[in-house]
KOLKOLRO-538173 format. One line per 8 residues: their letters; for each residue z, x, y of C-alpha. Coordinates in Angstrom, 1 decimal. Example, Ala and Ser with C-alpha at 12.3 -4.5 7.8 and 13.67 -1.06 7.14 Angstrom:
<nulos>
as = 7.8 12.3 -4.5  7.1 13.7 -1.1 $
</nulos>
This chain:
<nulos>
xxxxxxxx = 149.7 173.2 92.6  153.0 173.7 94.7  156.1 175.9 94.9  159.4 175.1 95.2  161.6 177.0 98.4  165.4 176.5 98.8  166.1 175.6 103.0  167.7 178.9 103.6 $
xxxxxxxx = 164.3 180.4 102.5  162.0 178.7 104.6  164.8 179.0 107.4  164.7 182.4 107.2  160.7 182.9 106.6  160.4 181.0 110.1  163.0 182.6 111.9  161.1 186.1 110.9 $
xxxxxxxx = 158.0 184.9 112.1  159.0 183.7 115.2  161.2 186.6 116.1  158.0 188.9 114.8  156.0 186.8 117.6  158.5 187.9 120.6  161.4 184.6 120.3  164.6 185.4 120.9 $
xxxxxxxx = 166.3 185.4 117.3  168.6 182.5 118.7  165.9 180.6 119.6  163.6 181.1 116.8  166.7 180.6 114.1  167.0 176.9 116.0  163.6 175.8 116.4  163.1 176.8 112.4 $
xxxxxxxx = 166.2 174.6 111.2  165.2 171.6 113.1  161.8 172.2 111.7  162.9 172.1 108.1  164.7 168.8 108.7  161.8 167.1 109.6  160.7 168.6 105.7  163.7 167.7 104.2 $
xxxxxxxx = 163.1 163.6 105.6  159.7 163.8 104.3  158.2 164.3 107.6  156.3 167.1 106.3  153.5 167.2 108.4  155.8 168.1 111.0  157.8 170.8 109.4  156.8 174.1 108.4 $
xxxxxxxx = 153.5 172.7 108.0  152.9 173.5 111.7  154.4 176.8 111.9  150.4 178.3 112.3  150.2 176.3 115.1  153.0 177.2 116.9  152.6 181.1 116.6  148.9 180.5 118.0 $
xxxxxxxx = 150.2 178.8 121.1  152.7 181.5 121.3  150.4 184.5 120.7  148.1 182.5 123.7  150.3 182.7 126.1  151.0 178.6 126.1  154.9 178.8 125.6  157.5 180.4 127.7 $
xxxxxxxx = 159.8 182.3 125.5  162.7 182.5 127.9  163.0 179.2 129.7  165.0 178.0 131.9  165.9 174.6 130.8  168.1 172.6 132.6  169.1 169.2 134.4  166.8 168.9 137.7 $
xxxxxxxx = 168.3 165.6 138.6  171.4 163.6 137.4  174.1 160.1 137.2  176.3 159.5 135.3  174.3 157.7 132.5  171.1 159.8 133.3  169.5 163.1 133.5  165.6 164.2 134.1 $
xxxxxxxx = 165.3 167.7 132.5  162.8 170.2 132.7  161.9 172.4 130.2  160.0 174.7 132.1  157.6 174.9 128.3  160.0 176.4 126.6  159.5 175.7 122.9  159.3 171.8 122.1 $
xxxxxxxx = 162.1 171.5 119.5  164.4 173.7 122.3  163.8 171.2 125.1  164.5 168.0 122.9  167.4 169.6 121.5  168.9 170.0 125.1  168.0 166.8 125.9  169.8 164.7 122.9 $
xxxxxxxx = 172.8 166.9 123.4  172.8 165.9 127.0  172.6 162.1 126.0  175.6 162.6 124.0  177.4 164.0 126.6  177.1 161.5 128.9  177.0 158.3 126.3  180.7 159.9 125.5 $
xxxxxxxx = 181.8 159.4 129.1  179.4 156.2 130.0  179.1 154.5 126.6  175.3 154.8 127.0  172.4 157.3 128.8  169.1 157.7 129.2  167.6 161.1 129.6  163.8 162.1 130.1 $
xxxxxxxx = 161.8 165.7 130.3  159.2 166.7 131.6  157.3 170.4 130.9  158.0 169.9 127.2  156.1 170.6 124.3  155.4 169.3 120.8  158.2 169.1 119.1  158.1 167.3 115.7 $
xxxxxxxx = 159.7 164.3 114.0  161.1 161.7 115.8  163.7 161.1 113.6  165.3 164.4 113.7  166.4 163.6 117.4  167.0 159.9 117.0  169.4 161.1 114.2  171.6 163.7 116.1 $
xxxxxxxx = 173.9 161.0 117.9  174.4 159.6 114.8  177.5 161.4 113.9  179.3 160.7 117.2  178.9 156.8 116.1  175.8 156.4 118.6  173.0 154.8 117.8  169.8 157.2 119.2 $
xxxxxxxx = 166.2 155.7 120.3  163.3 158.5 120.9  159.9 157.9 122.6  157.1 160.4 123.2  153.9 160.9 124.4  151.8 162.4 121.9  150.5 166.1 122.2  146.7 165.0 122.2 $
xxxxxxxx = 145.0 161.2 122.6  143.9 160.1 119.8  143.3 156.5 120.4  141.9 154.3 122.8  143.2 151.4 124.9  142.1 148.6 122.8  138.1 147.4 123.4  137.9 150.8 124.3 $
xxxxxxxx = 136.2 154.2 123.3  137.6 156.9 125.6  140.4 158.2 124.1  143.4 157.5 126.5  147.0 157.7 124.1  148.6 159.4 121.9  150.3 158.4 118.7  153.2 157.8 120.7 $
xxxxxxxx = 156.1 158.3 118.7  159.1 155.9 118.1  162.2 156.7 116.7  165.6 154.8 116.3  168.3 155.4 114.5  171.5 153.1 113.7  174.9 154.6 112.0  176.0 152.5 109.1 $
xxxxxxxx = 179.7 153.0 107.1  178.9 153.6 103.6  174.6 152.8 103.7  172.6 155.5 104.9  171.5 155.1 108.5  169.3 153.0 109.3  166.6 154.2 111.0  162.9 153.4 112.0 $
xxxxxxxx = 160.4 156.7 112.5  157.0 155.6 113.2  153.8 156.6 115.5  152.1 153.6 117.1  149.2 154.4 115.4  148.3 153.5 111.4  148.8 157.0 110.5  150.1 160.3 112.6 $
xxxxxxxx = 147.7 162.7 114.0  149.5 165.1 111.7  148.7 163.0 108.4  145.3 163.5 109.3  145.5 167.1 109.6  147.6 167.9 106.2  145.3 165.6 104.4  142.3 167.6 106.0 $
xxxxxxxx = 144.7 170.7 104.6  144.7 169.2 100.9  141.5 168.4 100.8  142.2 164.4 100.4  140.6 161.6 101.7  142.0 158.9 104.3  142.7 155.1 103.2  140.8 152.9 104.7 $
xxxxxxxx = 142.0 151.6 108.4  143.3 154.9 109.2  141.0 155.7 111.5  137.5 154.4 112.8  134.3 156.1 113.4  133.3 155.8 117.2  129.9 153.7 115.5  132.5 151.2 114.4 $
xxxxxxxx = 132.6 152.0 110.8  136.0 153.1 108.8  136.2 156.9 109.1  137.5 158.2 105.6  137.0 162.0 105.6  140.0 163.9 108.1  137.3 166.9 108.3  135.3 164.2 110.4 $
xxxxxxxx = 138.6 163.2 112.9  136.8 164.3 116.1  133.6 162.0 114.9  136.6 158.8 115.7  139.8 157.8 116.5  143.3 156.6 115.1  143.7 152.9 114.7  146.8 150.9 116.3 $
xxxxxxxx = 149.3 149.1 114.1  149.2 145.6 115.1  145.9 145.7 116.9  146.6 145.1 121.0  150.0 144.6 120.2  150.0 148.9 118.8  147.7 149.8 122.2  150.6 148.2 124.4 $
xxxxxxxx = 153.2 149.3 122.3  152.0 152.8 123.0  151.2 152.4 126.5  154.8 151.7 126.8  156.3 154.1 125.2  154.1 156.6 127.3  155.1 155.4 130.4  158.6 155.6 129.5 $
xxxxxxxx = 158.2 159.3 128.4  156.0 159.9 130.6  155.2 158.6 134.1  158.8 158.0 134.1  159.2 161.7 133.9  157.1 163.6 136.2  154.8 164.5 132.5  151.4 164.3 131.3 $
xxxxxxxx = 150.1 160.8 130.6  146.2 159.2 130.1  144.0 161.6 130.9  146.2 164.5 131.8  147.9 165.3 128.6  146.6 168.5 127.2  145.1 168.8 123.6  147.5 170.8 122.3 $
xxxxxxxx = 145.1 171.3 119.1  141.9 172.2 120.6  144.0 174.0 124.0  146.9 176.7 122.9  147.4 178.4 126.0  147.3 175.4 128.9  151.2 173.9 129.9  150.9 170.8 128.4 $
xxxxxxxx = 153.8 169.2 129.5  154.8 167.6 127.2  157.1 163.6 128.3  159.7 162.8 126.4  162.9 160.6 126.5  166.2 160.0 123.9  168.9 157.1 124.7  172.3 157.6 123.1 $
xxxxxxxx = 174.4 154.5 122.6  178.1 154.9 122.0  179.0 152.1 119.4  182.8 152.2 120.7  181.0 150.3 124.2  180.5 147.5 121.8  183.6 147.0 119.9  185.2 148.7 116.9 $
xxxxxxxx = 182.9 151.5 115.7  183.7 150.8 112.0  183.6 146.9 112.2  179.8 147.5 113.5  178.9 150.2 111.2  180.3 148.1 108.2  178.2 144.8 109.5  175.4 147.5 109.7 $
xxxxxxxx = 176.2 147.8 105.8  175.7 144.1 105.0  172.3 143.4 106.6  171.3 146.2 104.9  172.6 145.1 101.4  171.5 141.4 102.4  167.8 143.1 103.3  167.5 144.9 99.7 $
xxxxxxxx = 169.1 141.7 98.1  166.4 139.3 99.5  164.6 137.4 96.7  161.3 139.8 96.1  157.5 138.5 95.8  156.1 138.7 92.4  155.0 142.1 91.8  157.2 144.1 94.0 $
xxxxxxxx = 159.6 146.7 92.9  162.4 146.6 95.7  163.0 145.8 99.5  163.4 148.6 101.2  165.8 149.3 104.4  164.0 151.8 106.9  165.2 155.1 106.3  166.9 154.7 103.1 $
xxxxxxxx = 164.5 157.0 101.6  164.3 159.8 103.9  167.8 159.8 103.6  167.6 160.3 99.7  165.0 162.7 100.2  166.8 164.7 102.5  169.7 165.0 99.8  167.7 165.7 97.1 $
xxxxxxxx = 165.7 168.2 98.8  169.1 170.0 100.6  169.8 171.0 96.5  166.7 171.5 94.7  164.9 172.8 97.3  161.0 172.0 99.0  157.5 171.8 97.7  154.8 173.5 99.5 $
xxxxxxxx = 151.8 172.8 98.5  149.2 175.7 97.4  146.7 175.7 100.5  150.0 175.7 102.9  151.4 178.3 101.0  147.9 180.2 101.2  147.8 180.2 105.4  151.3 180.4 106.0 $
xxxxxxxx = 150.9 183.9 103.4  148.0 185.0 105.5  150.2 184.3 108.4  153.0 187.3 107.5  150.4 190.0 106.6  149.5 189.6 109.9  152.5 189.8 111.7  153.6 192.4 109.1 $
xxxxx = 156.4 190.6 107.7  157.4 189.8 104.0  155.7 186.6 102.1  157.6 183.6 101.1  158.1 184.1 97.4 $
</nulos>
């Protein structure tokens, strides 16, 4: 059973418990709204899903409430940040604003962090240079290793996030959110939440058999997409946002699940590309409109409904969700009510 909540509701509900937990109400109204975006895509097992999980590494000491973030070293096209673990979703949103910046003046940049922290769905960052006509790509290394380097057992990587996002004229954006892994770390846990099962080649049992129940994660570990090719397409993507940046990588990053009060630092890294460095933004963005078309209009196999464009349906979802509002489902809704009695603040309702 589930409950519907209109944005401004869960906004607010976040931005009370944060600011209950010591945040500055700035901060805490920000980190909530980029939050509920990764809802409103359908990214909902980073959303207000993790909320417990944050105020536990706040109330441990494992966040710095009043950072300093800023640019440590600089070009034109590039910029290392530190974000001295300030809140995840604070860091990342200094960081794609900085991209923009410079991608206005350079046509593209490249900016990485260090001292970060988890902060949520890809997509929500790949998608902020959208509306300058940029295209935005976002790599990450995930918040706790979940997977091994491939023949292995000792669990070296993380999920290691990719996101990209390409404007389009009249189609929605096109854009590609996905871990390197089968499934998320955080599908596992809301499954484990619900009380569901995993599909099979999800994850695998460290005696080599499929690992189907998410209460058992820690008995296994997450499998690749594409076999090797997923190991090297995560090693990658660590080293980008990692190595490159002075952060945690292999066996330094910090299990932020089983660890709320260590610094994780947290690597990440967002490229903003200006379209206008390329030609006419609207010419692209209306040859971004017919491949898509031509992609949905492909003859189908037998059987299948429609071809799907990546991102289409987040984009829907985000729409519909923006007006009617967002489930929650009934054990969420249970912790995150257990969660304001006590910190002594009102219940969603």
């Amino acid at each position: 059973m589930s409950q519907v909540f209109s944005v401004d509701q869960l906004v607010d509900f976040m931005t009370r418990t944060y600011v209950a937990c010591g945040v500055p109400a700035a901060d805490a109204r920000s980190t909530a709204e980029m939050m509920i975006e990764a809802d409103l895509l359908g990214s909902d097992a980073h959303g207000i899903f993790r909320l417990p999980q944050y105020v536990k590494r706040i109330r441990a000491g494992g966040f710095n409430l009043h950072p300093n973030i800023r640019i440590e070293r600089e070009t034109i096209a590039t910029a290392l940040i530190d974000g001295d673990n300030a809140m995840g979703h604070l860091v990342m949103r200094f960081a794609a604003e900085t991209a923009i910046a410079k991608a206005k003046v350079a046509g593209v940049a490249w900016v990485g962090l260090h001292h970060g922290n988890h902060a949520g769905a890809g997509a929500v960052y790949a998608r902020m240079p959208l509306k300058h006509d940029m295209v935005g790509i976002y790599g990450a290394v995930g918040s706790a290793n979940h997977l091994p380097p491939w023949g292995g057992i000792e669990m070296l990587l993380s999920t290691n996030p990719l996101a990209i996002a390409v404007p389009a004229h009249e189609e929605p954006p096109v854009v590609l959110d996905m871990a390197t892994t089968v499934a998320s770390y955080g599908k596992i846990k809301a499954r484990a939440q619900r009380g569901e099962m995993m599909p099979e080649g999800w994850m695998m049992g460290n005696d080599g058999k499929p690992l189907l129940d998410p209460k058992r994660s820690a008995e296994g570990f997450l499998m690749p997409i594409g076999g090797h090719k997923g190991y090297g397409l995560a090693l990658i993507i660590g080293l980008l946002g990692g190595s490159l940046n002075g952060a945690a990588m292999g066996r330094d990053v910090v299990d932020f699940n089983a660890d709320a009060k260590s610094v994780t630092n947290t690597g990440q890294c967002i490229v903003a590309v200006s379209l206008s460095a390329f030609g006419d933004p609207e010419t692209i963005k209306r040859d971004v409109d017919r491949v898509s078309r031509e992609m949905r209009s492909a003859q189908k196999m037998p059987g299948v409904d429609r071809i799907r464009v990546p991102g289409e349906d987040s984009h829907r979802r985000h729409a519909q969700q923006s007006q009617d509002g967002i489930a929650l489902p009934a054990p969420l809704l249970d912790i995150l009510g257990k969660l304001a009695d006590d910190l002594s603040i009102a219940r969603l309702s």
